[in-house]
ZAKOL-389438 format. One record per residue: x, z, y of N, C-alpha, C, CB in turn. Coordinates in steps of 0.2 Angstrom, whole numbers, plus 2048, in hexadecimal, padded with zeros to 3 digits. Atoms other than C-alpha are relative to their C-alpha. Glycine has a CB too. Example, Ala and Ser with C-alpha at 12.3 -4.5 7.8 and 13.67 -1.06 7.14 Angstrom:
# ZAKOL-389438
8048007FA83E8277EA8048008067FB806800
7FC7FF7FA8448247FB7FC8038058027F9802
This chain:
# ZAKOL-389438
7FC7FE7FA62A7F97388068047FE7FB805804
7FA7FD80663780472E8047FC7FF7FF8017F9
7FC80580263D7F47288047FE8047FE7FA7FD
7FE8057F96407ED73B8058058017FA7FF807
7FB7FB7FF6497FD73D8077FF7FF7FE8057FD
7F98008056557FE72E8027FA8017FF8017F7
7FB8037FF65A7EC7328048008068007FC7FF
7FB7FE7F965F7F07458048027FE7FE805805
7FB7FB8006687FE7408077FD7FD7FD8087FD
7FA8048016707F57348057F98018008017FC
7FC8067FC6767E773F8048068047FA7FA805
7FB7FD7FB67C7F474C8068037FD7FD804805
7F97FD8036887FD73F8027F97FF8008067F8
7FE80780068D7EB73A8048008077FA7FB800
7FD8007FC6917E974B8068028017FE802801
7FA7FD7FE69B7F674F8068027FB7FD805803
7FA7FE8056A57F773F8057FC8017FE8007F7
7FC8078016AA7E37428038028067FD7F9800
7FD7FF7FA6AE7E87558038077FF7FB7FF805
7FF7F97FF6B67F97548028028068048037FE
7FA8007FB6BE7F87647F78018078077F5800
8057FA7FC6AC7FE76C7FE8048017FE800801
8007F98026AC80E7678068038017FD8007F8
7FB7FF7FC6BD8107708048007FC800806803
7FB7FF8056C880D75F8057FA8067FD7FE7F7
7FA8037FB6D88037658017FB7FD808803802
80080A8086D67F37577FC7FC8077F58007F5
8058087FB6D17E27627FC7FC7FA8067F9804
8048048046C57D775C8057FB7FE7FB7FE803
7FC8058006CA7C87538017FB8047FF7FE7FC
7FD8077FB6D37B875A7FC7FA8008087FC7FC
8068038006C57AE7627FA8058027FE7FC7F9
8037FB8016BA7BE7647FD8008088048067FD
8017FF7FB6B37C57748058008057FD803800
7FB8027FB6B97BD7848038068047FE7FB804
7FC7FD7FC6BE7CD78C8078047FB7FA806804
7FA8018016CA7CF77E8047FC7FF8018027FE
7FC8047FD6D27C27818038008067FE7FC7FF
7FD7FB7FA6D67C67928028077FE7FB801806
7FC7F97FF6DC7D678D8077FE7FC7FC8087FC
7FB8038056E97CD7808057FC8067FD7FA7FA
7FA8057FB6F07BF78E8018068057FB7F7805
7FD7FA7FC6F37CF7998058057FD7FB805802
7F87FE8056FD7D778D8067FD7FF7FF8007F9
7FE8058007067C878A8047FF8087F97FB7FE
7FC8027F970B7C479E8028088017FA7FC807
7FC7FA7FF70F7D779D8088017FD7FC8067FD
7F980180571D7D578E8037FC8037FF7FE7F8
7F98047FE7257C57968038038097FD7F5800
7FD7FD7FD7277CF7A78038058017FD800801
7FB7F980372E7DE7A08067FD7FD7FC8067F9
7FB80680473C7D07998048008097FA7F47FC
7FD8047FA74B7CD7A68037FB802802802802
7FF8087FF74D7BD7AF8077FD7FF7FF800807
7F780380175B7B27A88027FF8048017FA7FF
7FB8027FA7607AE7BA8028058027FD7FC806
7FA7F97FE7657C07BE8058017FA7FB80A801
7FA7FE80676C7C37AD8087F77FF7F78007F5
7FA8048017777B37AF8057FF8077FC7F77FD
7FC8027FB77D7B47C08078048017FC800806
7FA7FD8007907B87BF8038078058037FA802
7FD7F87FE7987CA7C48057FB8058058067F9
7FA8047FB7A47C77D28088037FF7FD801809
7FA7FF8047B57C77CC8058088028057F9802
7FC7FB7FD7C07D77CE8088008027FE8037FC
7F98017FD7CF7D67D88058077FB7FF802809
7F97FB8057E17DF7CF7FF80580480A7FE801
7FE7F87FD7E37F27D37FA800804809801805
8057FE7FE7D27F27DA8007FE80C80080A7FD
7FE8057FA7D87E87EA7FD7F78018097FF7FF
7FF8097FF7D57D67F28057FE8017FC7FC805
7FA8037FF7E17C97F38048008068007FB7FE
7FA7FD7F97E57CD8058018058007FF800807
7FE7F97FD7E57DF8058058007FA7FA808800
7FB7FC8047F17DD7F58077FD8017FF8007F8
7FC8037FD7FB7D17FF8018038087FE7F8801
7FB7FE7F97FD7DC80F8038067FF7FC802806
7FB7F98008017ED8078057FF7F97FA808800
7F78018068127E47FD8038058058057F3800
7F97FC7FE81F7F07FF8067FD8048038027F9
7FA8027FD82A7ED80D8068047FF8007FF805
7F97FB7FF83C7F680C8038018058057FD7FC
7FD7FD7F884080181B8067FF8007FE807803
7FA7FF7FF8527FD8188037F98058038027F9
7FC80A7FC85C7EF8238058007FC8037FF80A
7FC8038048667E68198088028027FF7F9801
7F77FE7FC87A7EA81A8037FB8028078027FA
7FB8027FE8827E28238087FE8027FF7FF802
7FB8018028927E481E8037FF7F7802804804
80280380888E7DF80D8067FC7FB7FA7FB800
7FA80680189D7D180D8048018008017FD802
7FC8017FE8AD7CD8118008098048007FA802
7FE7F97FC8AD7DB8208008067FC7FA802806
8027FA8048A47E88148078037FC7FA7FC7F9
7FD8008048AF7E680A80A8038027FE7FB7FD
7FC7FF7FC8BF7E881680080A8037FF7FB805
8007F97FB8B87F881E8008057F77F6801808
7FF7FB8068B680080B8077FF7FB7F97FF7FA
7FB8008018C67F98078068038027FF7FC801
7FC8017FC8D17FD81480080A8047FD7FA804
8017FA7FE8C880E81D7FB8047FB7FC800807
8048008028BE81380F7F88028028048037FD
8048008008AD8138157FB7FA8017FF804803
80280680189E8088157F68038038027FC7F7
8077FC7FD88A80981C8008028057FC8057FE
8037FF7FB88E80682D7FE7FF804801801802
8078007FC88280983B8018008067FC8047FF
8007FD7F987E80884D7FA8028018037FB804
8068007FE86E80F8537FC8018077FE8047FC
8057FD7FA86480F8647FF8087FF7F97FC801
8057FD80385F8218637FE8038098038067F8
8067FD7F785582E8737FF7FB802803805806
8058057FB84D82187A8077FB8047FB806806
7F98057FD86081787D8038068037FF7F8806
7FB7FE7FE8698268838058027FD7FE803803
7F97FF8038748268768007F97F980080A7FC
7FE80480787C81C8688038047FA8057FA800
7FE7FF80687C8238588057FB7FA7FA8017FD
7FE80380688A81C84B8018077FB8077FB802
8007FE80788B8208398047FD7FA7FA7FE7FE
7FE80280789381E8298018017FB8037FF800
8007FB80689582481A8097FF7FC7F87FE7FA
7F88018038A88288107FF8007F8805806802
7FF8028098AC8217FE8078017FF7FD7F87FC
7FA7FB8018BE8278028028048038057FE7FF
7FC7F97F78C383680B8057FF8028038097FF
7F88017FF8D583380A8017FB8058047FC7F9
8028057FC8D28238147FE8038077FA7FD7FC
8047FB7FB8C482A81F8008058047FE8017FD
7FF7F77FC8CC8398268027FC8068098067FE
7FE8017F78D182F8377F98008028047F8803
8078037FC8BE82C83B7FE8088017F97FA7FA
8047FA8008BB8408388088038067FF8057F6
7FB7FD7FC8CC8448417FF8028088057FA800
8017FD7F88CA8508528047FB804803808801
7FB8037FC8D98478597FE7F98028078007FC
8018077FE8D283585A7F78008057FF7FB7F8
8068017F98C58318697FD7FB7FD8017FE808
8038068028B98278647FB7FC8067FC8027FB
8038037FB8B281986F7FD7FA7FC8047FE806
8058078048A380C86C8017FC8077F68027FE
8008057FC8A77FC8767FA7FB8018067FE7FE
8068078008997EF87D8027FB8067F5803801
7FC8077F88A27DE8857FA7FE8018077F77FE
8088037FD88E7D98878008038057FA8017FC
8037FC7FB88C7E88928048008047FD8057FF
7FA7FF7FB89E7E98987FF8088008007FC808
7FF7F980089F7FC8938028057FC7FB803801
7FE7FD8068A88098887FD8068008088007FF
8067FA80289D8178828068067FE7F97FD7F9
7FA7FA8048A782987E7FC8037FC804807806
8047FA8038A08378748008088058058017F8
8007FB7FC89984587F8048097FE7F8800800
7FD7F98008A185787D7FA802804809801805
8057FA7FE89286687F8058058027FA8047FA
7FD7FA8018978778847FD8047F97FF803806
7FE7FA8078998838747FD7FA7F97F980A801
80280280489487486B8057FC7FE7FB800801
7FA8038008A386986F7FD7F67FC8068057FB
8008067FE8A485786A7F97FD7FB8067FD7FF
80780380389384D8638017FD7FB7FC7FD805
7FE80680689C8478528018077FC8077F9802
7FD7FC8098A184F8408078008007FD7FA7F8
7FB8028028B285383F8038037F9804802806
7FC7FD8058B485D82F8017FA7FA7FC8087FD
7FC8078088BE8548217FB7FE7FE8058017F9
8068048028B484781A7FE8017F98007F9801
8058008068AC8478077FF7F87FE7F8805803
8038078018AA8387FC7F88018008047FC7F7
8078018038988337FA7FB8048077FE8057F8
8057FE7FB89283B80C8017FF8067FF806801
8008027FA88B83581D8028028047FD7FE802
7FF7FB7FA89283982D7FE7FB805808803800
8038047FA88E8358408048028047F9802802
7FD7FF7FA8948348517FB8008078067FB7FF
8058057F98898328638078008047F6806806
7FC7FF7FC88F82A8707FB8008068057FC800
8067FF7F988582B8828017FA802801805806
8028057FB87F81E8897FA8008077FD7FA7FD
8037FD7F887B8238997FE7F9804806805806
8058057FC86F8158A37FF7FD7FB8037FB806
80380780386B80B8958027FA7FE7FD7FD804
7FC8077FE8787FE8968027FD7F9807801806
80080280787B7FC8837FA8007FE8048037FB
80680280386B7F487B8017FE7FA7FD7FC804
8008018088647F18698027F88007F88027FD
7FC8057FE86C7E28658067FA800801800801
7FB8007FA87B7E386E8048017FA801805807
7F97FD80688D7E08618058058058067F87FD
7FC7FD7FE8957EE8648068007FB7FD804801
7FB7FD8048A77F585F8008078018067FC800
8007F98018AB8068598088017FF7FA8027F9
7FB8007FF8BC80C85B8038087FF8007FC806
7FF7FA8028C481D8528078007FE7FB8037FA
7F97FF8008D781F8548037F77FD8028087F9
7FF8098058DC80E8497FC7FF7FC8067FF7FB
8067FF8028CD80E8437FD7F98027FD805802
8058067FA8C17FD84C7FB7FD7FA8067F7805
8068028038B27F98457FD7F98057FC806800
8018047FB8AE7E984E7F97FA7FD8077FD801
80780280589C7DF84E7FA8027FD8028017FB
8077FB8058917EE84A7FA7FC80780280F7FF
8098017FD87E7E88527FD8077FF7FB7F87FB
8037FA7FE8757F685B7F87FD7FD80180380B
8068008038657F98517FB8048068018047F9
């Protein structure tokens, strides 16, 4: 009986020395062994190639980055325009009126809402230039379109609505003239007219 004993026992150490993994150690059996470790291996296994990330996310292209953090329409609508208008006396005329009266850059502008015409110009010779600043010369803006000759108002204590002190190379000066009803519009060639002076041509902005 003894004998029956001692070999039990020593089948069961047997056992469990070849298996360790039932006595809660963390060894598996060998390859071929019992089938529930083998389901615990092919689970391991489909765990590692899931924890892996898919070629098809990893290959699918970034989407390109547009210049200066812009698309190609927003970098085609905010191109710089230039608030200036072009000279138009740039040429020949240009060149007469800086010739001739020394100044040049000039202007006609709609301004209050059409109740007046601002002209402008600026002087590159005084010497020249002193008839356009001259008290003594009246100035009128002609429009054969509208059939009307425009004056320069006179305020009280403020007197006439233009720049008369001697002119300066390198600085703008102005004049208004009223246009009472409206009747010179943007446009419209006008002339400008300051002792012997005529500016002829100028387009109301």
């Amino acid at each position: 009986m003894k004998a029956i004993i001692g070999i039990s026992l020593a089948n069961i150490i047997a056992v469990l020395f070849a298996y360790p993994g039932a006595t809660g150690g963390g060894a598996s059996p060998p390859a071929g062994g019992h089938p529930h470790a083998r389901c615990q291996a092919a689970a391991r296994a489909s765990e590692r190639a899931s924890a892996q990330p898919s070629e098809t996310a990893a290959a699918a292209p970034a989407p390109p980055a547009a210049t200066g953090g812009q698309t190609p329409a927003q970098a085609k609508h905010s191109a710089k325009v230039s608030p200036y208008h072009p000279d138009r006396f740039a040429g020949r005329a240009g060149g007469y009126y800086r010739l001739v009266w020394g100044v040049d850059s000039l202007g006609v502008k709609w301004a209050e809402s059409g109740e007046v015409i601002r002209f402008t110009y600026r002087v590159l010779d005084a010497e020249k230039a002193k008839v356009l600043n001259d008290k003594k010369n009246e100035p009128s803006l002609i429009d054969p379109q509208a059939g009307v000759k425009l004056v320069v108002p006179a305020m009280e204590n403020v007197g006439q609505l233009r720049q008369s002190a001697p002119p300066e190379n390198g600085k703008a000066y102005w004049m208004v003239f009223s246009n009472k009803g409206r009747l010179v519009k943007r446009g419209h060639h006008v002339a400008v007219v300051i002792g012997a002076f005529h500016a002829d041509g100028l387009v109301v902005d």
